[in-house]
Phi, psi and omega in degrees: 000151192257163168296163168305278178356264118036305192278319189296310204264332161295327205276308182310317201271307192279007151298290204305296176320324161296310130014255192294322165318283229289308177300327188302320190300316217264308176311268216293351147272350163282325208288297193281346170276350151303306228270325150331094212302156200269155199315174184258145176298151193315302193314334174267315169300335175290288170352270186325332176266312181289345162284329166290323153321279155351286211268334176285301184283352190055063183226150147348114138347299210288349122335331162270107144310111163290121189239359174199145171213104194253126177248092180246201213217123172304166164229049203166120187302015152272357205011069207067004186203077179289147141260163189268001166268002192258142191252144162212175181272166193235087182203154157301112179247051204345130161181179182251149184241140185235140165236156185211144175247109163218138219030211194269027164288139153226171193200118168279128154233146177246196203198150147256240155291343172265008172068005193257123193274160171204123208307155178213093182323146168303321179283009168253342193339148147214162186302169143316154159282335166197145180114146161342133159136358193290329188304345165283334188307000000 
């Protein structure tokens, strides 16, 4: 059987140590909500998908047309372009629909909250959820 003592001093180190869990934890999500780049600008984002368009068709930049540029609200954490093997939440997700024209092909990329676009194939496409851009579908 243990002493008071003894007892007082298990309860105390597992206070702390539950503690010192808690701060480290609480320290290490501040660390990464400092560290976090901030969204990327529309402007960057358009570049950036048309440089990748560009490297996907293996064509000229200056062949792509911009043909739509939007900041709207997903209906979903696919952000328009589930895949059908994928679970996603189901919230309203701030991002941009980008459309590019070349010749008479188009190609979409979207974005969420982090601005970072990504190709979205035409058979996964799905409209916005409210706002400008549905009028492209």
């Amino acid at each position: 059987m243990m002493n008071h003592s003894r007892a007082g001093l298990l309860t105390v180190f597992t206070i702390c140590v539950s503690l010192g869990c808690f701060v480290a934890c609480a320290e290490d999500a501040q660390t990464q909500d400092n560290t976090r780049s901030k969204p990327m600008h529309i402007d960057d984002q358009v570049a950036e998908a048309k440089q990748d368009l560009a490297e996907r068709l293996n064509v000229a930049s200056s062949s792509i047309k911009e043909h739509t540029v939007r900041i709207v609200q997903w209906k979903s954490g696919a952000r328009g372009c589930p895949d059908p093997n994928m679970s996603y939440t189901m919230v309203i997700v701030p991002g941009a629909l980008i459309v590019f024209a070349v010749g008479d092909d188009v190609h979409r990329y979207h974005s969420g909250r982090d601005g970072v676009p990504f190709y979205c194939p035409a058979d996964r496409a799905e409209a916005p959820a409210m706002g400008p851009g549905e009028e492209v579908m």
